[in-house]
N, C-alpha and C positions, 0 to 999 in steps of 0.2 A: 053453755058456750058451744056455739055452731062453728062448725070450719068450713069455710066456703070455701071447697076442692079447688072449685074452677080460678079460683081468684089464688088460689096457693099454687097452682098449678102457674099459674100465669107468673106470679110474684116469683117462683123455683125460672122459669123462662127468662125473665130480665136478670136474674142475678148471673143466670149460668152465662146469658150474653153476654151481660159485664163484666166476670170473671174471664171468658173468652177475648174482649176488648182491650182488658188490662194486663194480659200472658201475652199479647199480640203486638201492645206496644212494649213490656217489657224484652218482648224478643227482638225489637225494632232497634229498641236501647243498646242490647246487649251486640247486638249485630252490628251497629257503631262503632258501639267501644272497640267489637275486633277489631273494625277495620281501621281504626285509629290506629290500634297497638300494631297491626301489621302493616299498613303504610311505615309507620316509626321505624318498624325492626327495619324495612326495605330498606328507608333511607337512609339507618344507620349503617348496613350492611354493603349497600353502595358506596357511602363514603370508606368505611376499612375497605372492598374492593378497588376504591380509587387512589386512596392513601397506597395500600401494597401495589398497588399498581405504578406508581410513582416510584416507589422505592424499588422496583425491580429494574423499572425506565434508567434508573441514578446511579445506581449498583453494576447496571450493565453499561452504562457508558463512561462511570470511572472506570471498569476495568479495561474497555475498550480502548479508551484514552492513555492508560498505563502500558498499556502492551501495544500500543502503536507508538506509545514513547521508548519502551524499551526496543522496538523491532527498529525503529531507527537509527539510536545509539547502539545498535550492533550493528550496521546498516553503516553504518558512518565508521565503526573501528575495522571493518572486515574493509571497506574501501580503502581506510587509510595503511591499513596490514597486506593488499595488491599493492598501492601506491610507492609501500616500500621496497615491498617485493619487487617491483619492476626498477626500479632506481636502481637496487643492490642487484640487479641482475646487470642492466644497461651498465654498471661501472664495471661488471665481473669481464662483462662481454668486450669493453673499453682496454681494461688492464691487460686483457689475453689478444686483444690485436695489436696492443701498442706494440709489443716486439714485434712481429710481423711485417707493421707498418715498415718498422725501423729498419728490421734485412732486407725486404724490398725498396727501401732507400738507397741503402748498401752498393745493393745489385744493378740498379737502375739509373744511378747518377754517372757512374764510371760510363755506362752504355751511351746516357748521354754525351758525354765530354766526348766521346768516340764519334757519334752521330753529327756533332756540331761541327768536327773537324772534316769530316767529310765531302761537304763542298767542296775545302780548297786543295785537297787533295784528287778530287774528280777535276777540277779547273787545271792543276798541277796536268794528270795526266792524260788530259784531251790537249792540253799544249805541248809535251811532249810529244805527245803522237802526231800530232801536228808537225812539228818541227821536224819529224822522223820523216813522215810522207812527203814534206819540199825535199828535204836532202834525196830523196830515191829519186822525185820525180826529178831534181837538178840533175844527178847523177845518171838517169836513165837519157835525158835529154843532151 
């Protein structure tokens, strides 16, 4: 039995190519599957980053929501707690002039009844004077 080198030599050539061929596409394979599994993880991972994303969106704007409702309803009791405040002050300020009002009524009305008679007491005494000056000017003449 002869062994023809040349031809084993050749035969060791195709196999090693083929074994070369067949590690080439199993890495082709393999290199797929990654990038299947890692696209997947991606898109899984985008979605949890879009879901918590969402949920941070909802979380912030219930609370935003809550405390623009609560900043109003104090917003609205602190208006209405001036509101009172100034009512009960306008009545205090009310109660503490009404006597005031009242002795300068007092003081003021007498003054008038005085003021009103005064015309006929000024007509009164320009007609006496009157009456004085014919009698001098009779008497003089």
């Amino acid at each position: 039995m002869s062994i023809d080198v040349r031809k084993t030599a050749k035969d060791a050539g195709y196999v090693t190519v083929g074994i070369g061929v067949i590690a080439a596409q199993q890495a082709q394979l393999r290199r797929r599957a990654f990038q299947r599994t890692v696209a997947n993880q991606v898109r899984e991972t985008q979605g949890r980053i879009n879901s918590q994303a969402e949920d941070v969106v909802r979380d912030a704007r219930a609370k935003v929501t809550s405390q623009a409702g609560d900043l109003r309803a104090r917003t609205l009791a602190t208006a209405q707690d001036v509101q009172e405040g100034v009512a009960n002050s306008t009545v205090g300020l009310l109660d503490r002039a009404q006597p005031l009002v009242d002795e300068l009524r007092l003081r003021v009305e007498p003054l008038l009844v005085q003021l009103q008679a005064v015309p006929d007491q000024l007509s009164k005494a320009v007609e006496t004077g009157r009456d004085r000056v014919q009698q001098l000017l009779s008497r003089a003449a």
